[in-house]
Phi, psi and omega in degrees: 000143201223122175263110200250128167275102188263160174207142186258135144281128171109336199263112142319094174107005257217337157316120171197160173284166182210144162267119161202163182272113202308023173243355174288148181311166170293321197281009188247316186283320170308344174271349183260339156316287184321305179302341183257350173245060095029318202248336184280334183246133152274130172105172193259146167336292178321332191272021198248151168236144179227142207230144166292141206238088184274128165317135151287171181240148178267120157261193221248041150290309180148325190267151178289139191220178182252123211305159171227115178247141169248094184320143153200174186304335169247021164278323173326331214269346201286176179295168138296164174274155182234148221276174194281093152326111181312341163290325234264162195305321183278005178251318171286310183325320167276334188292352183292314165087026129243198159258100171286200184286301147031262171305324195306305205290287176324316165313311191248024145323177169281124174291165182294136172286153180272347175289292163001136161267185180282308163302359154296312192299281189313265181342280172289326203251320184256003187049011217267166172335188162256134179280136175255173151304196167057352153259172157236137194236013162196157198219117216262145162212111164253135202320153155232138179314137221269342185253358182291111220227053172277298200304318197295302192307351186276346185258001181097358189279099195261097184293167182262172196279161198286164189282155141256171174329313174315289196309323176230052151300133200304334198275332191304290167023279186270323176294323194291300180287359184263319195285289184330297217284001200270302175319296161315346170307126203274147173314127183255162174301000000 
């Protein structure tokens, strides 16, 4: 059993653990996502894509970039990669519910498969440590919804909802167009 720390990009706050066992499939840990945020991700666990939340690496400028491993045989013997510090500026920045480039860079990476088991995925295919605390080791990104007015709601602005069938009922209608033609009516001398 492997205690992994998962954070939803975008979600204030959105860190959390999940138990699940490392020979279980990925698409078996998306489902245990969904299930503990329920009221937070709308939509089903396939849909959800989760990404390795890799510690950066400085190249040789200087700026942090997001590590890439290409396995070969004495790459095996080498150290492994490490996971994203709960410290580090872009893990406050999501518990925060936002993002940098950072995060940005790591998204639009290959997302995790669902097929995949978890130790094919971290390990054999990333190389990366065993997960500990004090870290974060996945990074959730979920679909948005077509009715879904989060982004509008953060800033306080609640847009309004598309018309229905009520809104252009034939008698409304006709008042609506009784009221224009009285209001537009040109003035007689």
């Amino acid at each position: 059993m492997v205690k992994l720390v998962c954070a939803i990009v975008g979600v204030a706050g959105s860190a959390f653990p999940v138990d699940i066992d490392a020979s279980q499939l990925v698409g078996d840990l998306k489902n245990a996502i969904n299930a503990k945020n329920a009221t937070t991700i709308t939509g089903d666990a396939k849909d959800l894509q989760l990404f390795l939340a890799k510690q950066p690496v400085e190249d040789e400028s200087g700026k942090e970039v997001v590590p890439v491993y290409r396995p070969t045989a004495e790459e095996m013997k080498e150290e492994s990669f490490q996971w994203l510090p709960d410290e580090h500026r872009a893990a406050l920045k999501l518990v925060e519910g936002e993002f940098d480039d950072y995060i940005h860079a790591l998204t639009a990476g290959e997302p995790i498969l669902g097929s995949k088991t978890l130790t094919t995925w971290f390990y054999t295919k990333n190389n990366m440590e065993l997960p500990s605390s004090e870290q974060i080791h996945v990074l959730v990104v979920a679909p948005k919804g077509k009715n879904d007015r989060s982004a509008a709601m953060a800033i306080g602005v609640a847009p309004s909802l598309p018309p229905t069938t009520i809104h252009r009922h034939p008698e409304r209608l006709k008042r609506w167009a009784a009221i224009n033609a009285g209001f537009w009516k040109t003035p007689k001398p």
